[in-house]
N, C-alpha and C positions, 0 to 999 in steps of 0.2 A: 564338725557339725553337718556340711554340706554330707560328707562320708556316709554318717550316719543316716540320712533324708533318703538318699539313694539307696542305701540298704533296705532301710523299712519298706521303700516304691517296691524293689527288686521282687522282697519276699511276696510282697500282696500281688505281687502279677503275676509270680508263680502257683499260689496256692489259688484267687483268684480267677482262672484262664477266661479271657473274651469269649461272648458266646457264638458256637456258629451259625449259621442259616443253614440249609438245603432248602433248594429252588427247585419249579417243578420246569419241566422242557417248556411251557409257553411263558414264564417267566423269563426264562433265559433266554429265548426269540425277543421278547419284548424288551430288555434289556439292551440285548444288542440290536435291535432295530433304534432302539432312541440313541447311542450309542453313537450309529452312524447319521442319523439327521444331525444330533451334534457335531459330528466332524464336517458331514457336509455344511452348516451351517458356521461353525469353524474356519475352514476354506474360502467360504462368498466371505463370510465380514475379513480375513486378513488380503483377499481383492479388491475391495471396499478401503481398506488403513490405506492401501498402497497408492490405489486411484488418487485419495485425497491427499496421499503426501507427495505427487507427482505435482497435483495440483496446488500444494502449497512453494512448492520450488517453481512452478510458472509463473506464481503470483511475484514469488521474492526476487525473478529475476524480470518479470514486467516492471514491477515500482521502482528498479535499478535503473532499467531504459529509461521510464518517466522522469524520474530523479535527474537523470543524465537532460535530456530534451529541457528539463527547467531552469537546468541549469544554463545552458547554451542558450534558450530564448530572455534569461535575464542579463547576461554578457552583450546579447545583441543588442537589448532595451538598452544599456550602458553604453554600447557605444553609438549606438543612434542619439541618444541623447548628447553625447559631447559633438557628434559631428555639428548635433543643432547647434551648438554653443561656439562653435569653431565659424558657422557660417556668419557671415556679416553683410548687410543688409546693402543692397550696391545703390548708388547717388540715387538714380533714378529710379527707385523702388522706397525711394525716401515720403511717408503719408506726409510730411509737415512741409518739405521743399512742393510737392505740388500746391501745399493750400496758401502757402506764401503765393505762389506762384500765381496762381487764382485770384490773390487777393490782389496784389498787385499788377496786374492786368486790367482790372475793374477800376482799381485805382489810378494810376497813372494816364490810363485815355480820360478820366474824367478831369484832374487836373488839369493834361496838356488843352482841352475844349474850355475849362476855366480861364487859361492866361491868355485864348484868340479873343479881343476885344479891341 
C-alpha cells in the first residue's frame, strides 16, 4: 500500500517538474542583502541567548550563596536560642528576691518601731 502511494508521488513529480524562477541581477542583490541582515541579525540574537544564559548561571549560582547564608543564619538563630535556654538567671538578678526584699525592709523597721513602747 505504502509502495504503491510512493509510486503514484514518484510518477506525478516526474511528469509534474516544480516550477523555476529566473531573477533579475537587482533581485538577486536584494536577496542577498536581506540575506545578510538576516545573518547579521542572527549573530546579535545568538549574543543576546548567550548574555542571558550567563546570566541565568549567576542567578543559579547567586540563590546557592543565598540558600547557603540562610541556611547558616538559621543554625545561628538555633543556637542563640538554646544558649538563651542554657543561661540561668544568677540570685541577684532574681525581679521577686528584690521585691521580697523591698517588702520586707518596709516591713520589719515598721514592726521593730511597733514593739518600742
Amino acid at each position: 500500500m505504502i509502495k504503491n502511494i510512493l509510486s503514484i508521488l514518484l510518477v506525478i513529480g516526474l511528469l509534474f517538474p516544480q516550477k523555476t524562477y529566473t531573477f533579475t541581477e537587482e533581485e538577486v542583490k536584494s536577496l542577498y542583502n536581506s540575506i545578510q541582515q538576516l545573518e547579521q541579525a542572527d549573530s546579535l540574537n545568538q549574543k543576546i541567548i548567550e548574555n542571558l544564559n550567563e546570566q541565568i548561571y549567576m542567578y543559579i549560582h547567586q540563590t546557592e550563596i543565598d540558600s547557603t547564608i540562610i541556611e547558616n543564619y538559621i543554625e545561628q538563630l538555633k543556637l542563640k536560642e538554646d544558649f538563651i535556654k542554657e543561661l540561668k538567671p544568677k540570685w541577684h538578678e532574681n525581679k521577686y528576691l528584690w521585691f521580697s526584699m523591698g517588702i520586707l525592709s518596709t516591713i520589719i523597721p515598721i514592726w521593730a518601731v511597733g514593739q518600742i513602747k
